[in-house]
N, C-alpha and C positions, 0 to 999 in steps of 0.2 A: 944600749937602748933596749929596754923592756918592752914586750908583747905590747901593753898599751900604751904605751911611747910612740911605738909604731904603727899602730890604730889612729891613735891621731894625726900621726904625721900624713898618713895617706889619706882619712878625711878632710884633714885641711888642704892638699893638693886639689881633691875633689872639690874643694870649698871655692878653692883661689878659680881653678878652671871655671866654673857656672860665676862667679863674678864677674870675671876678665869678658865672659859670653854674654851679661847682662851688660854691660857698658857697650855694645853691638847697637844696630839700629833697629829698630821694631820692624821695619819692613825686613831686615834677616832673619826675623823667628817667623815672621807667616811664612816664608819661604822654607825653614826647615820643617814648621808644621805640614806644610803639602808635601814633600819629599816620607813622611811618617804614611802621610795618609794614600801616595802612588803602592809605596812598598806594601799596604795590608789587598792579598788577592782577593779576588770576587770568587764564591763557591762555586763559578763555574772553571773559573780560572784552575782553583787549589783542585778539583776535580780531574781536572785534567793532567794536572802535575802528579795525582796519586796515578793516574792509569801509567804513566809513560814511565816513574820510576818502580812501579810494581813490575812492569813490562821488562825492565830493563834488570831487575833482581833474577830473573828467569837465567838470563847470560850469566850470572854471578855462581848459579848454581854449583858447578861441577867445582867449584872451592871453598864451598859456603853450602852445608846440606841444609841450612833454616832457611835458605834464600827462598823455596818453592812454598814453603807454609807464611813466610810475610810476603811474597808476590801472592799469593791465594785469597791473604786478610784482604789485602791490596783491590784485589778484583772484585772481593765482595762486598766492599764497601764503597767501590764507584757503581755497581749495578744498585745497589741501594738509595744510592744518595741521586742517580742521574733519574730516578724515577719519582723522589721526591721532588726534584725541581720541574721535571715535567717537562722543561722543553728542549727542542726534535736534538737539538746541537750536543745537549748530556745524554739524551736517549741515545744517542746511533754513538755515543762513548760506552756508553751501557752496554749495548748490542755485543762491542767489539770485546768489551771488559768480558760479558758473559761466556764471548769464544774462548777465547783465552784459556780458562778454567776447563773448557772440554778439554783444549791439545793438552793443558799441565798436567791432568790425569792420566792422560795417554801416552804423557812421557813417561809418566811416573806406573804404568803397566796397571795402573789399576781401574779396570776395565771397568766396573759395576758401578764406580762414581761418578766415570767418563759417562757413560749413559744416560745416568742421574741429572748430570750436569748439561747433557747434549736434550733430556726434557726440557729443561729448565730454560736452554735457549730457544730453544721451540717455542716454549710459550710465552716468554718474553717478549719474542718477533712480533706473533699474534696479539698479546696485549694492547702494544703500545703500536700497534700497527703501521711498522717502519715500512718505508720506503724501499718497495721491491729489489731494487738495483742493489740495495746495501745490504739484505738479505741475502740473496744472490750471491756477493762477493764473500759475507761470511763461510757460509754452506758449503760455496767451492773451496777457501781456505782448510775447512776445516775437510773435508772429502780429499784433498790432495794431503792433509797431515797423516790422515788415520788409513787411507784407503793400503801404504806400504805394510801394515800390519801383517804377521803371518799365523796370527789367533782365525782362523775362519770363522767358527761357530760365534767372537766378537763381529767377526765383519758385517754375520748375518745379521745378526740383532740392530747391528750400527744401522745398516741401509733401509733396515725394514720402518726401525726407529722415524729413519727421518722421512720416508714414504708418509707413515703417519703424521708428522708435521707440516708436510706441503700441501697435506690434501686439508689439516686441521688450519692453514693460513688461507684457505681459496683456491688452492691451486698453482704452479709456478711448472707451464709445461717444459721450461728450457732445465730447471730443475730434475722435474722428475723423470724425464727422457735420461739424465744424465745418470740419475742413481740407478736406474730399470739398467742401465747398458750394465755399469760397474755391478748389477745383484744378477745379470745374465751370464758375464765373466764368473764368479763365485759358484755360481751351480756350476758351470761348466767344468770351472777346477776340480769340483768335488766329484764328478762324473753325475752328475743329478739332471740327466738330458731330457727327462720329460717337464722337470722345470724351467730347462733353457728353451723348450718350444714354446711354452707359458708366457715368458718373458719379452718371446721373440713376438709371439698374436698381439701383446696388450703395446709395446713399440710399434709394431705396424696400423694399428686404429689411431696410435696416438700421432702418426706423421700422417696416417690419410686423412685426417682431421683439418690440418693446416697444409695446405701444398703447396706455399711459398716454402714451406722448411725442407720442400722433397732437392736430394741433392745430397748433401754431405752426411746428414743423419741417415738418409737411406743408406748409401755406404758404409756406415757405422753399424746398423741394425744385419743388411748384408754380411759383413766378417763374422759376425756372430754368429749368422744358420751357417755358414759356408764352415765353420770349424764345427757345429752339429754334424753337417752331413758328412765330413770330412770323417766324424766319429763314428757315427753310423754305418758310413759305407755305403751312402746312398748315392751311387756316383752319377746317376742321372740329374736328380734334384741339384746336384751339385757343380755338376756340367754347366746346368742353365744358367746357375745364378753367376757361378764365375764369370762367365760369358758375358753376362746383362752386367756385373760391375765392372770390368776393364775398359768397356765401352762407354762410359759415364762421363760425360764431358762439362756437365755441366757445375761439379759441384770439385772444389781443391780438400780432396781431403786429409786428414793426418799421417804421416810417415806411418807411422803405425799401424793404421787402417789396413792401407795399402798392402804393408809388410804381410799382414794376415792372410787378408787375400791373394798375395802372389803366392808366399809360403803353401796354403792348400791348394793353389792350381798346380804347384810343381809336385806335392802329393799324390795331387789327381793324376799327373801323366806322368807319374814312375809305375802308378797303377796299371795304367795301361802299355807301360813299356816303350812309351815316348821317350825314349832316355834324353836325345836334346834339346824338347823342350821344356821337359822337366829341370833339364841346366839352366835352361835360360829366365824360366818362372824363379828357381832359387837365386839365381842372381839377385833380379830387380829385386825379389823379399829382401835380399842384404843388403841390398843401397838403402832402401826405404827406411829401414833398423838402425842402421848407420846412422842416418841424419840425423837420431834423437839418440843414438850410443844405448839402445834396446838391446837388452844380453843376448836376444833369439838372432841376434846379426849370427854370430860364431856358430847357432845353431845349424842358420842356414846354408853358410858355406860350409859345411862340413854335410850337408846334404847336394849343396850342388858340385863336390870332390863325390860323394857320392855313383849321383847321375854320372856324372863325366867318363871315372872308369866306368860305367857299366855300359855307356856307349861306343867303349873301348875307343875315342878319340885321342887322335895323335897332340892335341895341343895340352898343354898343360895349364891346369887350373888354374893357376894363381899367374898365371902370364900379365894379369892386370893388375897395375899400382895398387888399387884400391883394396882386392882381396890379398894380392903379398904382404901387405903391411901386417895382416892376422894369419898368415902359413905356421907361423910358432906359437900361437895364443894357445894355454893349456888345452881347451876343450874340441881344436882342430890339430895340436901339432902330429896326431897318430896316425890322421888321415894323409900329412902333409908324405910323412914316411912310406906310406902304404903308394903314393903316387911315384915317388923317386923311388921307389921299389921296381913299381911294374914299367917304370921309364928305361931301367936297367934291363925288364925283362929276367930277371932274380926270381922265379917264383917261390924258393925256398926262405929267401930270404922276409916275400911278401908274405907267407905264412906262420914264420914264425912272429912277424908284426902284428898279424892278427891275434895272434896266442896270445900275444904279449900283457896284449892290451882289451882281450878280451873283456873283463868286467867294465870298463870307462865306455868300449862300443856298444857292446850287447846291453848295456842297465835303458839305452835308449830302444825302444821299442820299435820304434819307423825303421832304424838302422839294422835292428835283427833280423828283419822282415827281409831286407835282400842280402844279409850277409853270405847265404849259401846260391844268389843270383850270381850275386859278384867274382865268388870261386869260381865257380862256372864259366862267368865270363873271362876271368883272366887266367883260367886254365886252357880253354880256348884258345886264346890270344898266344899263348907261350906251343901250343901242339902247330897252329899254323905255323908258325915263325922258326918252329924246328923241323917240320916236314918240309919245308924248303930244302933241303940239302937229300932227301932219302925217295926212293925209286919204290924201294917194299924195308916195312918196318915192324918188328916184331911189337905187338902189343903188351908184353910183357917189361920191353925197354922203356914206354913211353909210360908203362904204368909207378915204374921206379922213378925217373925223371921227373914225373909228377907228385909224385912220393903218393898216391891213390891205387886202387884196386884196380886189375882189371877190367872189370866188368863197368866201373866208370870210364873207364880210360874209350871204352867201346861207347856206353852212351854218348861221351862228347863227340865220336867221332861221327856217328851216327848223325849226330844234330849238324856239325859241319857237312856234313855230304848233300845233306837236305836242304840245307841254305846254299849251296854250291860253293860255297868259301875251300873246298878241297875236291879235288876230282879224283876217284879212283873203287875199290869193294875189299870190303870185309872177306878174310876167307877166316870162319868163323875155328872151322876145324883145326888149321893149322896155326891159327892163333896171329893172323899176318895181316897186316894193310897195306896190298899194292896201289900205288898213286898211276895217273898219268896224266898227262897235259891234258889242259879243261880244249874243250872244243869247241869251235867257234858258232856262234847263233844260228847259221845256215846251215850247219850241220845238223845242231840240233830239234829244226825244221823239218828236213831228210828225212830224221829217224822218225818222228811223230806221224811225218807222213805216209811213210814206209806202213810205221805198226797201225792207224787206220786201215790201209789199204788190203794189210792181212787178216785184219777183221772182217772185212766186209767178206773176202773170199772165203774165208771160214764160214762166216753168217750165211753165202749164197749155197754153200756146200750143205749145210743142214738145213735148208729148205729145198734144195732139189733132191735132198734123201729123202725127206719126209713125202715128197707130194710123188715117187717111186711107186709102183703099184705091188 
C-alpha cells in the first residue's frame, strides 16, 4: 500500500467515525457541544493556571537552567494581564506574581534587578491599592527571603528601599517598626552605633504613639539598646534597662528576644565579676536560642563554661540534659576539654588546651577578654589544692609546677592571703611561703582588738608628750 493509499484509508476511518457519531441523537451533540464549551477557561481562570505553573517552574530549576527565565515570562505576564482585568481576585494574583520576581532575582544573586523589581512591587501595591493585610503578608515573605542575605551594603539599600515604599503606600506601622528593627540590627553588624541610636529614637516615638503595642515591641526595641550598651560599655544605661526588661510581664516575647537580653545581662555580670550569675544569665540565653535552633545557643554555653570556671564551681557545666547534648558541638567541644581538664585538676594539661586551641578561643573577643582571668583563676584553684599537704613551700617549686615565673607565683599567692583562701607570710627574702592553720573568728576579733587598743595607747602617749612643758 502506497502513501496515498494510506491517506485514504485513514480518512475514510475519520470518515466512517463522524458518520457512525451522526446516526447519535441530537440531544448527544448539545451535550458534547457544552462539554467543548466547560473545557475553554475564563481569563481569570487561565491567569491563574500561568501564576501556579510559572511558580512551580522555579522547583524545576536546579535541572532545567531556562526554568527561571520562562517562570520570569510567566510572572510577567500575570502582573500584566491581572491589571488589565482590573479586578481585586487577578490583582492580589498580581501582587503575589510581582513577589515572586523580587525572591527570583535574589536567588538568582542579582541584586540590582532584585531592587528594580522590589520598585516595581512597591508601586504596584500603591497603584492598585491592595488590601493592607495582603501587603503585609508579601513584604513579610519577601523580608524573611532576602533578610538571610550576607551582601550588607544589598540589605542596606533592600530595607531602606522598602521604608520608602511604606511610607509612599500611607503608612503600615506594623511594617515599618518591623524593617526599623531588621535596619537597627544591620548597623549594628556593621559597628555603625550612632546609627543604631537613630534607629532606636524613631522605634521608641513610633510605640509611644500607639500604647496598646507597648509590651512585646518594647522588648524588641530594648535588645536592641541593650546590645548598643552592651557595645559601648555603658554599663549603667545597661543595668537599668536589663533590669526594666526581665521584669516585663506583660508582653510573650520571641525566644530570640529574650536570648539577647539574657546573653548581655550575663555579659554585664562577667563585667562585674558576678561569675554566677553571669552562669545563670548564659544559661536561660541558651534555652531561649534553643527553642528556635539560633546558632548564638553554642555561643552561649561556651560563655556560660566560661563563667562556671571562673567561679571556680565544683559542679560541672553540662551536668544538664539540655546543655550535654552540645558538650561536643565543634564551636564548644574546646571549652568541654578545658573543664575535664581542671576537673582532673591537670593544670599542664589545661594549658596546653588552651594553646591548642588558641586561634578558635581568642578570634572571639568576649572570650579573650578573660582568658588571662581564667589562668588566674585555675592557677589559683591548683596552688590551694596543693598547699594542702606543705607547712612551708619554696616559691620556686610552685613556680615550676605551675610552669609560671616567680614573681606570678607570688602575685597569686598574695591575692590568696587577701581573700583568706590560705593562711600564713611571704618570706620574701628567702624565697618561702610558710602556711598555718587559719584562726578561728574570735580570735581574729582579739587581735583587731588588741591592735586598737595599742593605738589609742600610743595616740595618748603623744598627746601627754606634747602637752609636757
Amino acid at each position: 500500500m502506497d502513501a496515498m493509499d494510506l491517506e485514504k484509508e485513514v480518512q475514510g476511518t475519520l470518515y466512517d467515525s463522524d458518520e457512525e457519531f451522526e446516526f447519535e441523537s441530537d440531544e448527544g451533540d448539545e451535550e458534547g457541544e457544552e462539554d467543548d464549551d466547560a473545557n475553554e477557561m475564563s481569563p481569570a481562570a487561565r491567569l491563574q493556571n500561568e501564576y501556579y505553573v510559572s511558580k512551580s517552574k522555579l522547583s524545576e530549576s536546579s535541572h532545567n537552567p531556562d526554568a527561571y527565565e520562562e517562570a520570569l515570562a510567566g510572572f510577567n505576564n500575570v502582573v500584566e494581564e491581572a491589571e488589565k482585568i482590573g479586578e481585586l481576585d487577578q490583582l492580589v494574583l498580581g501582587c503575589r506574581a510581582s513577589k515572586q520576581r523580587v525572591k527570583l532575582f535574589y536567588w538568582l544573586t542579582n541584586y540590582e534587578r532584585m531592587i528594580a523589581a522590589l520598585k516595581d512591587f512597591l508601586s504596584y501595591v500603591v497603584r492598585n491599592k491592595l488590601h493592607k493585610n495582603e501587603i503585609e503578608k508579601c513584604i513579610n515573605s519577601i523580608i524573611e527571603c532576602v533578610s538571610t542575605c550576607e551582601d550588607v551594603d544589598m540589605l542596606l539599600q533592600f530595607y531602606q528601599t522598602l521604608l520608602v515604599g511604606i511610607d509612599d503606600m500611607g503608612g503600615n506601622e506594623r511594617l515599618a517598626f518591623r524593617v526599623n528593627i531588621r535596619l537597627g540590627e544591620l548597623y549594628f553588624d556593621q559597628g555603625r552605633l550612632s546609627r543604631v541610636a537613630k534607629v532606636i529614637k524613631t522605634l521608641r516615638q513610633m510605640v509611644d504613639e500607639d500604647e496598646a503595642r507597648m509590651g512585646t515591641q518594647t522588648l524588641e526595641i530594648n535588645a536592641l539598646e541593650i546590645r548598643l550598651h552592651t557595645a559601648t560599655k555603658d554599663t549603667k544605661k545597661l543595668k537599668e534597662l536589663y533590669e526594666k526588661s526581665i521584669t516585663v510581664k506583660s508582653a510573650v516575647a520571641h525566644p530570640r528576644i529574650m536570648g539577647i537580653i539574657r546573653e548581655c545581662g550575663g555579659k554585664m555580670f562577667l563585667v562585674e565579676e558576678n561569675w554566677e550569675r553571669a552562669q545563670a544569665e548564659f544559661f536561660k540565653a541558651f534555652e531561649h536560642y534553643d527553642e528556635t535552633a539560633n546558632p548564638r545557643r553554642c555561643q552561649c554555653l561556651k560563655y556560660m563554661v566560661l563563667a562556671s570556671m571562673l567561679s571556680e564551681s565544683s559542679i560541672n557545666p553540662f551536668a544538664e540534659s539540655r546543655a550535654a547534648s552540645y558538650k561536643n558541638a565543634p564551636e564548644v567541644a574546646a571549652m568541654t576539654r578545658l573543664v575535664e581538664a581542671r576537673e582532673r585538676g591537670n593544670i599542664t594539661e589545661f594549658g596546653d588546651i588552651l594553646a591548642e586551641n588558641e586561634a578558635s578561643l581568642l578570634k572571639d573577643e568576649f572570650v579573650r577578654t578573660y582568658v588571662e582571668e581564667l589562668l588566674r583563676s585555675i592557677r589559683s584553684q591548683a596552688l590551694v589544692d596543693i598547699l594542702g599537704r606543705y607547712d612551708r613551700v619554696k616559691l620556686s617549686f610552685l613556680a615550676r609546677y605551675l610552669n609560671v615565673s616567680e614573681d606570678e607565683v607570688e602575685n597569686l599567692l598574695v591575692m590568696l592571703l587577701l581573700d583568706e583562701r590560705i593562711h600564713g607570710k611571704i618570706d620574701q627574702l628567702e624565697g618561702i611561703l610558710e602556711l598555718h592553720p587559719a584562726q578561728s573568728g574570735m580570735d581574729s576579733q582579739y587581735r583587731a582588738i588588741a591592735g586598737l587598743a595599742k593605738q589609742c595607747t600610743q595616740l595618748a602617749q603623744t598627746v601627754a608628750d606634747k602637752m609636757k612643758p
